[in-house]
N, CA, C and O atoms as a GROMACS GRO file, in nm:
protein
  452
    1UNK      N    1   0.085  -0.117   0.000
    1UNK     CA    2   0.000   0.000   0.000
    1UNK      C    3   0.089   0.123   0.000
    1UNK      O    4   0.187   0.132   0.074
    2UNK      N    5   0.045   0.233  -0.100
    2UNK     CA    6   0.111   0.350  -0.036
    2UNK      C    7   0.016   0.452  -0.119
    2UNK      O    8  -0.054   0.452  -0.220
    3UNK      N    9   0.054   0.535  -0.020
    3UNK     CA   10  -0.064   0.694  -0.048
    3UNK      C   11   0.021   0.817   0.001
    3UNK      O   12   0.097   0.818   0.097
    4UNK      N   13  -0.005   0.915  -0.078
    4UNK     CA   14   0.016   1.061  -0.110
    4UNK      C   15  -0.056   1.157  -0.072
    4UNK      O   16  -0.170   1.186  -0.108
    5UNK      N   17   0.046   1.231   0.040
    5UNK     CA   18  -0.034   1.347   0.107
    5UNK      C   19   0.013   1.478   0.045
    5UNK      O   20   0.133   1.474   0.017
    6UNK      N   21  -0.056   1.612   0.012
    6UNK     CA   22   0.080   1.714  -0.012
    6UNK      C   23   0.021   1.784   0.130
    6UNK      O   24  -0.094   1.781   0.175
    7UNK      N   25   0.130   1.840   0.177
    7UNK     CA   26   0.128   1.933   0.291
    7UNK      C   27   0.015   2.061   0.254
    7UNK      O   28  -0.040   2.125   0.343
    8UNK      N   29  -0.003   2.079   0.143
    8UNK     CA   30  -0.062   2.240   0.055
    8UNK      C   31  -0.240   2.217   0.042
    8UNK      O   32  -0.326   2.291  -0.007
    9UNK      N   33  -0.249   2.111   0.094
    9UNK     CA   34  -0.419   2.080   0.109
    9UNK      C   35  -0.485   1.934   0.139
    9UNK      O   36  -0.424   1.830   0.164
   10UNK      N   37  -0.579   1.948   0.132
   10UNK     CA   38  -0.617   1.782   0.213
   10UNK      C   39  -0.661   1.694   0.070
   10UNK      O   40  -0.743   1.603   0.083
   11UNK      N   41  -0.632   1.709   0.001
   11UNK     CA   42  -0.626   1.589  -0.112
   11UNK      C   43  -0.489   1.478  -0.120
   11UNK      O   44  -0.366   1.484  -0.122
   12UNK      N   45  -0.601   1.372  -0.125
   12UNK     CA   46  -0.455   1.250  -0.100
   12UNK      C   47  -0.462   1.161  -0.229
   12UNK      O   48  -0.560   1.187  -0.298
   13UNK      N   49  -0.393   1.077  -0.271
   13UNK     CA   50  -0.434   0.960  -0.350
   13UNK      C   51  -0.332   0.852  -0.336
   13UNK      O   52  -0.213   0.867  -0.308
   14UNK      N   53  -0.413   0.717  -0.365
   14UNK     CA   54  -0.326   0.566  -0.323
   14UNK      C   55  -0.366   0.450  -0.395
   14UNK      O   56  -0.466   0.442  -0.466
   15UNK      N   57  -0.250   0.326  -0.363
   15UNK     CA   58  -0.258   0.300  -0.472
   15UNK      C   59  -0.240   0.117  -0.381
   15UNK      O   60  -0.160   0.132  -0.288
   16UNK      N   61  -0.273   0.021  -0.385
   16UNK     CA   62  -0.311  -0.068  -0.317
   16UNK      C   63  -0.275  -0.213  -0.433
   16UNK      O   64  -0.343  -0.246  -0.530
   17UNK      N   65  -0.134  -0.287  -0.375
   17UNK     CA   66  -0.138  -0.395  -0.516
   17UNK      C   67  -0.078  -0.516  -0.420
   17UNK      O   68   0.014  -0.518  -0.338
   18UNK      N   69  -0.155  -0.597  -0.458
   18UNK     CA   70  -0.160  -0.753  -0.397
   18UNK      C   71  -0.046  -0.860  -0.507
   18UNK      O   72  -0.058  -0.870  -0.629
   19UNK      N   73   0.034  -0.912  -0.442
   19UNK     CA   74   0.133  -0.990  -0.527
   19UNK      C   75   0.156  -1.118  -0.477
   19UNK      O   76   0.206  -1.126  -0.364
   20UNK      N   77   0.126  -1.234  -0.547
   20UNK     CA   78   0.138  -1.366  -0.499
   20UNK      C   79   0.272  -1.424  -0.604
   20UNK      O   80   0.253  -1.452  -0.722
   21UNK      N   81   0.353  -1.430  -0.564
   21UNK     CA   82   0.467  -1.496  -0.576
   21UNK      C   83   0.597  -1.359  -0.672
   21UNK      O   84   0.625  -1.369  -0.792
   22UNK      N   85   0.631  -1.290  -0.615
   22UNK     CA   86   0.636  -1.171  -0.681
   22UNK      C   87   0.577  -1.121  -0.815
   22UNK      O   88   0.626  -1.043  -0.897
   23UNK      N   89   0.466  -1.183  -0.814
   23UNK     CA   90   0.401  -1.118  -0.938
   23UNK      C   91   0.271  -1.060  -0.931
   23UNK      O   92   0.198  -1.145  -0.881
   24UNK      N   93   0.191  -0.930  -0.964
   24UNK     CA   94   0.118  -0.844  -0.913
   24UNK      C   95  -0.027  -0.918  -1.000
   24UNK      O   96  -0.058  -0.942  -1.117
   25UNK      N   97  -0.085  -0.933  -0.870
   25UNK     CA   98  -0.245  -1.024  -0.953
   25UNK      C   99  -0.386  -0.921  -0.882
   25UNK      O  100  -0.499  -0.968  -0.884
   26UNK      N  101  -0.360  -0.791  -0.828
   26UNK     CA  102  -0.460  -0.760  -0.790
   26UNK      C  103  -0.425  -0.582  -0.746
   26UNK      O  104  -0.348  -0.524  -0.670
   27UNK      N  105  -0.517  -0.551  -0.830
   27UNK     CA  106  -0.476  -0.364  -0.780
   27UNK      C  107  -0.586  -0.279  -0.741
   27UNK      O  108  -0.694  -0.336  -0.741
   28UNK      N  109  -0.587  -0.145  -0.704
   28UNK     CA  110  -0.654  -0.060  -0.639
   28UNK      C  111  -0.625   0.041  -0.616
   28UNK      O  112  -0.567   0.054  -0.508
   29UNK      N  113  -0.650   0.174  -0.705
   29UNK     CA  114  -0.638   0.333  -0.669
   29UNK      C  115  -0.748   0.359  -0.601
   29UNK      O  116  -0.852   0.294  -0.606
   30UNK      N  117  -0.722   0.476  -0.524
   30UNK     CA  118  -0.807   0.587  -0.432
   30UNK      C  119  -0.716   0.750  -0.499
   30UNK      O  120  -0.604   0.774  -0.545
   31UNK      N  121  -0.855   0.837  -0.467
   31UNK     CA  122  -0.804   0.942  -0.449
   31UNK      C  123  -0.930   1.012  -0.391
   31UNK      O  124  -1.039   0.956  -0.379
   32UNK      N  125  -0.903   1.136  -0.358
   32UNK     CA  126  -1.010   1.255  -0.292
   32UNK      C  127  -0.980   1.336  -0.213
   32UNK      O  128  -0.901   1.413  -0.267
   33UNK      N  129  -1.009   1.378  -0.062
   33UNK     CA  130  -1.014   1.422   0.039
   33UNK      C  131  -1.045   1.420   0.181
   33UNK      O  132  -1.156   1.402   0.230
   34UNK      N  133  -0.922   1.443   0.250
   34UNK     CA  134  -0.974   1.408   0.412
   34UNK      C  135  -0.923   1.521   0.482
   34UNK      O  136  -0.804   1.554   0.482
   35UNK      N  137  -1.036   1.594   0.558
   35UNK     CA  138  -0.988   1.661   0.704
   35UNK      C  139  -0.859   1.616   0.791
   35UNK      O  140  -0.884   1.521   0.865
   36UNK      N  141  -0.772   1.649   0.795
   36UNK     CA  142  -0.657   1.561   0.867
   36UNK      C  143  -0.723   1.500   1.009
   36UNK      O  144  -0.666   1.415   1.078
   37UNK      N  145  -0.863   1.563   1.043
   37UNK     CA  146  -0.890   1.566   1.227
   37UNK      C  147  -0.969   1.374   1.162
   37UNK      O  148  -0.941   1.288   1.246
   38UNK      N  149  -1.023   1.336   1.080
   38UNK     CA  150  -1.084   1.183   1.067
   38UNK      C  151  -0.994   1.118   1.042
   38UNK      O  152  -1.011   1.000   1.070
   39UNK      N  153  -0.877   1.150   0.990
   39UNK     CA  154  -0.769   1.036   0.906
   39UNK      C  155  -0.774   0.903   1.025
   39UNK      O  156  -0.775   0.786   0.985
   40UNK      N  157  -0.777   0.941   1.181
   40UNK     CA  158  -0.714   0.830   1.252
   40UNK      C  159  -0.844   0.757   1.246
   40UNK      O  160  -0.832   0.635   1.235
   41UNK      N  161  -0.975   0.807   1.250
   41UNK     CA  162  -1.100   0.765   1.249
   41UNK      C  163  -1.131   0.647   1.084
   41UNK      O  164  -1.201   0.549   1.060
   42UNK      N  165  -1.039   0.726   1.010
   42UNK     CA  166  -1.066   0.652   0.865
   42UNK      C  167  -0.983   0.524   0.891
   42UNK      O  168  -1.008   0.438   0.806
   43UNK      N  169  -0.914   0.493   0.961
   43UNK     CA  170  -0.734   0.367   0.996
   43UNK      C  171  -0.803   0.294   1.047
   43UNK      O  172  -0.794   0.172   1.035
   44UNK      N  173  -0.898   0.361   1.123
   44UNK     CA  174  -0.941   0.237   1.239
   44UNK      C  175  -1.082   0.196   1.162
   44UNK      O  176  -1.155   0.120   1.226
   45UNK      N  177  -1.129   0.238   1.033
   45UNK     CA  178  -1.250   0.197   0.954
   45UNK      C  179  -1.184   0.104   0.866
   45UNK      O  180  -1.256   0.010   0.833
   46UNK      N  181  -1.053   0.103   0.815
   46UNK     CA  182  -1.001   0.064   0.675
   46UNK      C  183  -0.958  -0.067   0.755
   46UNK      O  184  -0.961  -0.171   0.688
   47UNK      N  185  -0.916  -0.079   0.897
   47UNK     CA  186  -0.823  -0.171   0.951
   47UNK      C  187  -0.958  -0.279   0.992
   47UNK      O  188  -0.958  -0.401   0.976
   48UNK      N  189  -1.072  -0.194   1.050
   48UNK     CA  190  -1.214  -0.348   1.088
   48UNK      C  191  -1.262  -0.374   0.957
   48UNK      O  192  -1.383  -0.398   0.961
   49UNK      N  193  -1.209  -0.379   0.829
   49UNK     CA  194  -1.302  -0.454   0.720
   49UNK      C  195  -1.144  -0.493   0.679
   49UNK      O  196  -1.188  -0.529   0.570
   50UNK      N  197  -1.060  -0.508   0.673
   50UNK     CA  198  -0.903  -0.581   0.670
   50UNK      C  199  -0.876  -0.707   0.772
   50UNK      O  200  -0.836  -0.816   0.730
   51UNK      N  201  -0.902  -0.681   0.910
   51UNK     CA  202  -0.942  -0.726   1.028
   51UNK      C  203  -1.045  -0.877   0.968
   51UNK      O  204  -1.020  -0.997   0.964
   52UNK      N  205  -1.118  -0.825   0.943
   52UNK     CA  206  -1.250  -0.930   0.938
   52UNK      C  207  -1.204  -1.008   0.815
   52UNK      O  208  -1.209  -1.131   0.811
   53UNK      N  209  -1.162  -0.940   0.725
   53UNK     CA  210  -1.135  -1.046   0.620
   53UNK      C  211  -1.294  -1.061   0.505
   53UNK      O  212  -1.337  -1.150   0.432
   54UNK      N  213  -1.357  -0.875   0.555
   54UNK     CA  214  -1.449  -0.881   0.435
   54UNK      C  215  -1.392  -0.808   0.324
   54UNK      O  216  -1.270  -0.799   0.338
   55UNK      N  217  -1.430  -0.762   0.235
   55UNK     CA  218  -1.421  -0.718   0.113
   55UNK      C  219  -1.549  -0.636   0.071
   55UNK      O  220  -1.661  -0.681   0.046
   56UNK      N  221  -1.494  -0.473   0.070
   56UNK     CA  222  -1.560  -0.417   0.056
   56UNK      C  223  -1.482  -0.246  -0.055
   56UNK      O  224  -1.451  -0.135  -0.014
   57UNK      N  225  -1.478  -0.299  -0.181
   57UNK     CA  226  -1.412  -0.273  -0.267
   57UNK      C  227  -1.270  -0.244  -0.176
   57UNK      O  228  -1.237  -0.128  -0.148
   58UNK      N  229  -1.207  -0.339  -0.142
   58UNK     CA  230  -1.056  -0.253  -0.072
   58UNK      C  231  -1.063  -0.130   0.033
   58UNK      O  232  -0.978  -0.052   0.075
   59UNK      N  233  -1.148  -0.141   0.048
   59UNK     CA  234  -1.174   0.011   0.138
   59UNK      C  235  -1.210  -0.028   0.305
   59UNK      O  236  -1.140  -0.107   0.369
   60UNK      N  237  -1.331   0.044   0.362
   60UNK     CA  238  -1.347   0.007   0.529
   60UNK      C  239  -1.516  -0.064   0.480
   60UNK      O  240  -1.560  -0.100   0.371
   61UNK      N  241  -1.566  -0.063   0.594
   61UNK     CA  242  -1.655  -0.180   0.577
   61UNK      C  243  -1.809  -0.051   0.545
   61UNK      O  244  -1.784   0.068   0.560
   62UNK      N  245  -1.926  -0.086   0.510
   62UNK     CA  246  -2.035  -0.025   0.426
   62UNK      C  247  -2.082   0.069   0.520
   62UNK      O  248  -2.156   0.159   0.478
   63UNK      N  249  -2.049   0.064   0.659
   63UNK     CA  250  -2.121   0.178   0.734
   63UNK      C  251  -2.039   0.147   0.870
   63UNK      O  252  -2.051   0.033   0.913
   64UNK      N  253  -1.950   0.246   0.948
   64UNK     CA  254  -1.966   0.261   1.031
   64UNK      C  255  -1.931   0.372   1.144
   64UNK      O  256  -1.820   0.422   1.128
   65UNK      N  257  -2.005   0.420   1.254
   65UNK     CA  258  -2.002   0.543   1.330
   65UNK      C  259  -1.909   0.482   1.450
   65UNK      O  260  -1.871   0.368   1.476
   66UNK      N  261  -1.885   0.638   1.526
   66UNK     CA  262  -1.762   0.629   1.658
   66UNK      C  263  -1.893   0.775   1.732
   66UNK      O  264  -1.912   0.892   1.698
   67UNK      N  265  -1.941   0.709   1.815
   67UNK     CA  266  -2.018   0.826   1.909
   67UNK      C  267  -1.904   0.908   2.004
   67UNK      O  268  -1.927   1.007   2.073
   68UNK      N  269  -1.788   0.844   1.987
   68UNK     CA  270  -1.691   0.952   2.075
   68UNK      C  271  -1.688   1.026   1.988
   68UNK      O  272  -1.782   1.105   1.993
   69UNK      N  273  -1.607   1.043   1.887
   69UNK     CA  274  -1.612   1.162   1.776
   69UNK      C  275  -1.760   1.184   1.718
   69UNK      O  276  -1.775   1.296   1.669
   70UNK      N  277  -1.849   1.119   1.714
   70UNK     CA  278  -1.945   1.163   1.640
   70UNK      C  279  -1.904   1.162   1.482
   70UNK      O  280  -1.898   1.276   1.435
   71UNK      N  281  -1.880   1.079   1.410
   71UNK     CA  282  -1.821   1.022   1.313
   71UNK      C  283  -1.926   0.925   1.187
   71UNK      O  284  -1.996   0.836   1.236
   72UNK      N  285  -1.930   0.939   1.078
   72UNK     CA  286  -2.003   0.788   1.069
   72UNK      C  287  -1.873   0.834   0.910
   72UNK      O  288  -1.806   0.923   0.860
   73UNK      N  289  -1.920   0.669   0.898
   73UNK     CA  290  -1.812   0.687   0.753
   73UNK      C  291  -1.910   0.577   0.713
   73UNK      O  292  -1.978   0.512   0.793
   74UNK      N  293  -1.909   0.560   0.561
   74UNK     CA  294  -2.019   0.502   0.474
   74UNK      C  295  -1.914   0.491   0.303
   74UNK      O  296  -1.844   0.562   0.232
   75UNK      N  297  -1.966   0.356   0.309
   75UNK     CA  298  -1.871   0.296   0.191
   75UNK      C  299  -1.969   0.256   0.092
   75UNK      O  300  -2.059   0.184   0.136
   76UNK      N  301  -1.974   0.292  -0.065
   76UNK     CA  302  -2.104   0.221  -0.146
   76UNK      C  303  -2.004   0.154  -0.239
   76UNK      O  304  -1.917   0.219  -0.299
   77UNK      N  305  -2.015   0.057  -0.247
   77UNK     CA  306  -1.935  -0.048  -0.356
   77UNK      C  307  -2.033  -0.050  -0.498
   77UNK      O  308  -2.151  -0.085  -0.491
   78UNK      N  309  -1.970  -0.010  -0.629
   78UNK     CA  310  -2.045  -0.019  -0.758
   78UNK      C  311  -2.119  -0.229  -0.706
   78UNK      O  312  -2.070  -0.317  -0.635
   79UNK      N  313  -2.191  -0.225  -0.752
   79UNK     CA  314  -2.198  -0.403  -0.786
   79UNK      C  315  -2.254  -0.464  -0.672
   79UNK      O  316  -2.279  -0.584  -0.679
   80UNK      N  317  -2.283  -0.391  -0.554
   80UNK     CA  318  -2.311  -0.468  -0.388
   80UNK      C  319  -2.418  -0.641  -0.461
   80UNK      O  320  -2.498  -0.666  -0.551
   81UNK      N  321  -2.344  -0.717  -0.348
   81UNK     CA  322  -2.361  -0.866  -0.358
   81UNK      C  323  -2.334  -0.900  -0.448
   81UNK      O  324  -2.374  -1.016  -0.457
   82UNK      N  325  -2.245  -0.845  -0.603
   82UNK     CA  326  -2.203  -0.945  -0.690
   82UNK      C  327  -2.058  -0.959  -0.633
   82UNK      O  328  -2.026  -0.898  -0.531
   83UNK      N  329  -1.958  -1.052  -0.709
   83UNK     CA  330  -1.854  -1.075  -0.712
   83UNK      C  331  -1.767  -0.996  -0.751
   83UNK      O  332  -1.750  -1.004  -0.873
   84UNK      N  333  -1.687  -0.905  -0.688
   84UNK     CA  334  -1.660  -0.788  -0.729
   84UNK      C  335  -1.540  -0.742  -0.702
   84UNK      O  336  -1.501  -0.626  -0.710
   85UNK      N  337  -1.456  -0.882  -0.657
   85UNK     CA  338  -1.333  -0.889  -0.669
   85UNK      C  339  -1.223  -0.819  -0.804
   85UNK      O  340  -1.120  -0.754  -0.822
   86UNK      N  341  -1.327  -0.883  -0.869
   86UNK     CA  342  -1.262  -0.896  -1.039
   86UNK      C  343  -1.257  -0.756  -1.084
   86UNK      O  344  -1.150  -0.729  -1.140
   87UNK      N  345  -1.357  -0.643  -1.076
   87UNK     CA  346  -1.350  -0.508  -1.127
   87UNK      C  347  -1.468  -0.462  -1.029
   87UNK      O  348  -1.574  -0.518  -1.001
   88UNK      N  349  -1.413  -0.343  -0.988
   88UNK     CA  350  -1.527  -0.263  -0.904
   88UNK      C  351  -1.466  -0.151  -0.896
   88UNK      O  352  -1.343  -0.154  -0.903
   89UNK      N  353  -1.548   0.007  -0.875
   89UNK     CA  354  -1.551   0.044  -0.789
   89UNK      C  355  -1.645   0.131  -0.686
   89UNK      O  356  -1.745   0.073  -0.645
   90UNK      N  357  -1.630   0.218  -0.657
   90UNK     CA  358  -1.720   0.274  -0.500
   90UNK      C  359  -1.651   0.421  -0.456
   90UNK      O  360  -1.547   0.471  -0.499
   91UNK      N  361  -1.725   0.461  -0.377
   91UNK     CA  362  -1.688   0.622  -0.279
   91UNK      C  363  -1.731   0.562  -0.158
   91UNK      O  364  -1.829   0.490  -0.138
   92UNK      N  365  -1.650   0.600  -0.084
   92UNK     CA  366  -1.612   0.620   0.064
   92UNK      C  367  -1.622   0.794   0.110
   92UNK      O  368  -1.558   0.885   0.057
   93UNK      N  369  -1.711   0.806   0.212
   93UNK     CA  370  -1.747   0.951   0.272
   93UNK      C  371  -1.736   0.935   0.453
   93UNK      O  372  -1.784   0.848   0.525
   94UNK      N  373  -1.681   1.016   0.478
   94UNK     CA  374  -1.675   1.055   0.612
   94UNK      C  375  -1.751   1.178   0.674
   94UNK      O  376  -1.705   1.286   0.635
   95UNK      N  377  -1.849   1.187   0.756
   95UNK     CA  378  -1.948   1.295   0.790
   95UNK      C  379  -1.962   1.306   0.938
   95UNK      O  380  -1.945   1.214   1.017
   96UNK      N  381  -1.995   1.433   0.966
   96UNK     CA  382  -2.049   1.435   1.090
   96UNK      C  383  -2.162   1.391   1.087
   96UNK      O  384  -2.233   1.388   0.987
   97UNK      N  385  -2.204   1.336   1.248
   97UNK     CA  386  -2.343   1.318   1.252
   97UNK      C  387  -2.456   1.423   1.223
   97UNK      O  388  -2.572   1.382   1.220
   98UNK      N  389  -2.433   1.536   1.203
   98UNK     CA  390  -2.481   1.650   1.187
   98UNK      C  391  -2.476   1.655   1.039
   98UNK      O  392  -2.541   1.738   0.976
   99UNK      N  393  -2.398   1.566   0.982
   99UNK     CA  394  -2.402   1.614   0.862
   99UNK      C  395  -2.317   1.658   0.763
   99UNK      O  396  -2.309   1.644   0.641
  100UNK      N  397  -2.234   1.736   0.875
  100UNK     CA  398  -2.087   1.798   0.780
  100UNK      C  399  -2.025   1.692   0.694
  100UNK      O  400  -2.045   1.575   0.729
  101UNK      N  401  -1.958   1.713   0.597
  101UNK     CA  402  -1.884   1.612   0.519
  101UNK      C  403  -1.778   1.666   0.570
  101UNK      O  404  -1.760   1.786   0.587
  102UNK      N  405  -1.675   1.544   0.608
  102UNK     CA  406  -1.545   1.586   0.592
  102UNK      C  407  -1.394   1.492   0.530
  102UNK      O  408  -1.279   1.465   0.564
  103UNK      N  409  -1.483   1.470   0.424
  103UNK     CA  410  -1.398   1.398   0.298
  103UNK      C  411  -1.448   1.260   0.279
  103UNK      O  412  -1.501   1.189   0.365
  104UNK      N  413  -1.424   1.231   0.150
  104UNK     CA  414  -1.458   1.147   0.047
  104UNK      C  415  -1.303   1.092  -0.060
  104UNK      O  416  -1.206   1.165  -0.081
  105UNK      N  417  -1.315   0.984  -0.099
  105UNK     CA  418  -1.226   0.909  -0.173
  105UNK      C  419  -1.353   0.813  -0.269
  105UNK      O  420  -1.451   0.753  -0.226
  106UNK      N  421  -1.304   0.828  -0.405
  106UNK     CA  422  -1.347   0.705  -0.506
  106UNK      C  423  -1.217   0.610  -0.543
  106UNK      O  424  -1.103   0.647  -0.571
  107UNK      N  425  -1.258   0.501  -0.536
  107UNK     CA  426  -1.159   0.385  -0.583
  107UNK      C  427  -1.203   0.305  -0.671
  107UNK      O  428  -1.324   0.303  -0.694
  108UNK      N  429  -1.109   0.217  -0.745
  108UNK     CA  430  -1.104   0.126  -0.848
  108UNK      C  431  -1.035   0.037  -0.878
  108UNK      O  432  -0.914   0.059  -0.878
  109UNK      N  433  -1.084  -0.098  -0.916
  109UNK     CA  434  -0.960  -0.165  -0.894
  109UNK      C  435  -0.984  -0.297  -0.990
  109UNK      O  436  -1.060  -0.276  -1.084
  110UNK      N  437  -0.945  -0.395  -0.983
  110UNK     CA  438  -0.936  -0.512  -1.089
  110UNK      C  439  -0.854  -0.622  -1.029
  110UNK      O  440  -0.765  -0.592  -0.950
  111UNK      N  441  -0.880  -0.759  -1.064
  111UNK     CA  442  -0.812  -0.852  -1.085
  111UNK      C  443  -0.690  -0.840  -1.175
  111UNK      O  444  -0.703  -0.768  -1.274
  112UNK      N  445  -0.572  -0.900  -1.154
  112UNK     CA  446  -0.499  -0.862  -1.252
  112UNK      C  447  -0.470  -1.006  -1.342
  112UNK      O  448  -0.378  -1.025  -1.420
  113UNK      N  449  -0.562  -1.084  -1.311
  113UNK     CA  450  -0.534  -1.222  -1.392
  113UNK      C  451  -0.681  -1.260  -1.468
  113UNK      O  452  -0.690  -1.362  -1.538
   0.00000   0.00000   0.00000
């Protein structure tokens, strides 16, 4: 995995590639925007759908809130319940419960075999 911050504003983008025997069989860009104050809130969304071992275009899992921060983050995968390993992709949004947005990423990605 690796992703790109510039110091000059909150747009990031990344790039996510799976390799079984040094050879690359599975990829995944992101790009968009994050408030620097959710990023740790987004780690700990990206790490419980990694964690679990679901699949949810490469990203964090389809919905979930932190009532300490008041947080919800919400993932829509192109394709929900098909097989979507092979080509997909989706937006990921981070909001206050109130509403505020405070950043979004679209991703895409493919089988590479």
């Amino acid at each position: 995995d690796c992703y790109l911050v510039t110091p000059i504003s909150q747009k990031s983008v990344g790039t996510t590639t799976i390799l079984y025997r040094n050879m690359p069989v599975w990829f995944m860009h992101y790009a968009g925007w994050y408030d620097e104050s959710v990023v740790p809130f987004l780690k700990e969304c990206l790490i419980k759908a990694y964690s679990e071992g679901k699949f949810f275009g490469g990203r964090g899992p389809s919905a979930m809130g932190s009532r300490n921060s008041r947080l919800l983050y919400t993932n829509s995968v192109s394709n929900p319940g098909a097989i979507i390993f092979k080509s997909f992709s989706g937006q990921e949004h981070i909001h206050r419960f109130d509403g505020t947005m405070l950043g979004t990423h679209w991703y895409r990605g493919m089988s590479l075999l």
